[in-house]
C-alpha positions as CSV (number, residue, x, y, z in Angstrom):
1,X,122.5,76.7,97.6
2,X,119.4,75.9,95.3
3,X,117.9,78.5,93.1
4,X,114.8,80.1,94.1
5,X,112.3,81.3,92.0
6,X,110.6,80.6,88.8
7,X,112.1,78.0,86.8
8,X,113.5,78.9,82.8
9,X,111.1,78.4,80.0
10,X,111.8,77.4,76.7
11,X,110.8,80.4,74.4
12,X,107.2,79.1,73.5
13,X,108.2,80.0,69.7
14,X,111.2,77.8,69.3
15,X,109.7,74.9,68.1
16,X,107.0,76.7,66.0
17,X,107.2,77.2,62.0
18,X,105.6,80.1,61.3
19,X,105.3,82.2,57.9
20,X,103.8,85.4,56.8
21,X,101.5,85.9,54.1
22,X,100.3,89.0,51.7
23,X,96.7,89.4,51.8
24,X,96.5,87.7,47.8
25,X,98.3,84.9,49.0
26,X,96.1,84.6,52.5
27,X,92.9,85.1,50.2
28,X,93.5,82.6,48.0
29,X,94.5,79.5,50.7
30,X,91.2,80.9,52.1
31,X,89.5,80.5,48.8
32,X,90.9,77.1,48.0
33,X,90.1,75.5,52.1
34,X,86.6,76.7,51.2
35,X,86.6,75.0,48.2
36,X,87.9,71.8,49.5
37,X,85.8,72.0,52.4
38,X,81.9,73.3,50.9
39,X,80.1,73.0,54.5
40,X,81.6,76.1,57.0
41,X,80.1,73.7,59.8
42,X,82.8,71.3,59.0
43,X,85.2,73.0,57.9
44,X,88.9,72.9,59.6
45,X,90.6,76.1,60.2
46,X,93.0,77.3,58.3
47,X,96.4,76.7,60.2
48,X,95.0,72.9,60.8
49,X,94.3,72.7,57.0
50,X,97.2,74.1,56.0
51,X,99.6,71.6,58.5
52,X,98.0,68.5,57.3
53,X,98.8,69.7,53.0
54,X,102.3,70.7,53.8
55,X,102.4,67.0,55.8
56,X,100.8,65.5,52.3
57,X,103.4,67.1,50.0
58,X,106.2,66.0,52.2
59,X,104.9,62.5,52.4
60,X,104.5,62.6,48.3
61,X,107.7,64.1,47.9
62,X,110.0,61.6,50.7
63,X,107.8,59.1,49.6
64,X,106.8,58.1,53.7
65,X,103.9,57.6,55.8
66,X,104.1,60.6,58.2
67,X,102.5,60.1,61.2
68,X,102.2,61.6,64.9
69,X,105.0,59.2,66.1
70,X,107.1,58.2,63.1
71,X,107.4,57.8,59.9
72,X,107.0,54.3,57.7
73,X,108.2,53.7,54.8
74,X,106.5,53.2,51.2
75,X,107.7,51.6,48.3
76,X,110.4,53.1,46.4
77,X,110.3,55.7,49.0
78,X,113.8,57.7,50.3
79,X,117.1,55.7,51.6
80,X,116.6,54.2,54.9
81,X,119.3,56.2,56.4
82,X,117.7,59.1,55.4
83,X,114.3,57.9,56.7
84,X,116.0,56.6,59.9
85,X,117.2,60.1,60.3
86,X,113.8,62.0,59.7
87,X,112.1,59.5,62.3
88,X,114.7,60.5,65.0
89,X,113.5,64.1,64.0
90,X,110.0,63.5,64.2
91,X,110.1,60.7,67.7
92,X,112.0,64.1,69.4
93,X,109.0,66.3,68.2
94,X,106.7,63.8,69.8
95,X,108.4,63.7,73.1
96,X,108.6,67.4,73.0
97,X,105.2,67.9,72.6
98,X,104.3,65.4,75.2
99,X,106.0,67.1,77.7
100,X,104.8,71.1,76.9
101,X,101.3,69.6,77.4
């Protein structure tokens, strides 16, 4: 007999990062994405701005391209095992968030 009724959901958090900031750390990030970014018009908001810094430092610090499908890799960047493994990560992401939307 087939199950009836609505079909499980993923928990719409599980795949989220998500941190929690005092109100002198907030103010400050604020302080420095209107800094960076002079004309309000333009400007990004702040989880966008935020996503694409911590994606910078991580590409500075693994030394690797990090894009929306994969990584590729720089000179003297991180052990190709390593970067192997960290594209796997980021191909599942991809697919993952293909299919929610």
């Amino acid at each position: 007999m087939t199950r009836t009724g609505r079909p499980p959901l993923r928990h719409p958090r599980r795949e989220g990062l998500f941190i929690r900031f005092s109100q002198t750390e907030f103010g400050s990030l604020q302080r420095a994405l209107e800094a960076e970014h002079p004309v309000a018009q333009r400007r990004p908001n702040l989880s966008e701005w935020a996503r694409e810094l911590l994606v910078a430092h991580a590409s500075e610090v693994l030394r690797v391209d990090v894009t929306r499908a994969g990584l590729q890799r720089q000179k003297g960047g991180v052990a190709d095992w390593k970067r192997w493994r960290l594209a796997k990560a980021v191909r599942g992401a991809a697919k993952r968030r293909r299919k929610i939307r």
